[in-house]
N, C-alpha and C positions, 0 to 999 in steps of 0.2 A: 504494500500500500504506500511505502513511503515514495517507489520506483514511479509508484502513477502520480503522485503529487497528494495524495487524498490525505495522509497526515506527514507529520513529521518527525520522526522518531530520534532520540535521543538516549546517551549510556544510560542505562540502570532503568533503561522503562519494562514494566513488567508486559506482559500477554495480555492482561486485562486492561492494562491501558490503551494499549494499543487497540485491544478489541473494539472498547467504546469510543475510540475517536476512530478507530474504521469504520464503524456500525451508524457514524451521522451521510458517509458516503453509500452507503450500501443496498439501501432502499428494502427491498425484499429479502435480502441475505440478513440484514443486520441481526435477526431475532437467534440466528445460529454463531454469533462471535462468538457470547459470553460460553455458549458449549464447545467451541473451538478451545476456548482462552482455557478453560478446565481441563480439555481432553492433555491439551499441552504440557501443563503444568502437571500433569500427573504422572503423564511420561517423561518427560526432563527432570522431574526430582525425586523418580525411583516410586513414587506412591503405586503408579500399575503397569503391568506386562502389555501392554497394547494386543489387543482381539484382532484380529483379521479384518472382522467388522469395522472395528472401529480406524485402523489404518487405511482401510478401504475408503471409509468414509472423509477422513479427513483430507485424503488426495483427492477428493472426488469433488470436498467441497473449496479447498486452496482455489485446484484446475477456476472452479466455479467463481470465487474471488477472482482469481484474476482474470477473468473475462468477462464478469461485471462490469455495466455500464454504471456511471460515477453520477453521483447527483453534488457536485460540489459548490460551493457558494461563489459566485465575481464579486468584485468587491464593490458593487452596490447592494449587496444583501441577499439578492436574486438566486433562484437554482436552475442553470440554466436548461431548456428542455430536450 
């Protein structure tokens, strides 16, 4: 997300952060960050084994991120259409 422009990421930002400043660009995706930003965190700090399902799912929905169309704000406030 930061590659498209939609946020800006900095050292030490956690998954969840990132989630909810992706999730103002993401329109329809957005209700799946905060279960992205979980699945993440549970695999990067040991808490779980990753399911097939679930690896499946999360490339399935990155792929899907990053082919999302962006609803980002111009700087009169506007989202452009």
């Amino acid at each position: 997300m930061d590659e498209r422009g939609a946020i800006e990421d900095y050292p030490g930002m956690t998954a969840h952060e990132a989630a909810r400043l992706a999730a103002r660009a993401l329109g329809a995706l957005a209700g799946q960050m905060d279960e992205a930003a979980d699945l993440f965190d549970a695999v990067r700090y040991g808490r779980v084994e990753p399911t097939p399902t679930q690896d499946t799912w999360m490339r399935e929905f990155a792929d899907r991120v990053t082919h999302a169309s962006l609803a980002l704000e111009t700087a009169t406030g506007q989202v452009p259409a």
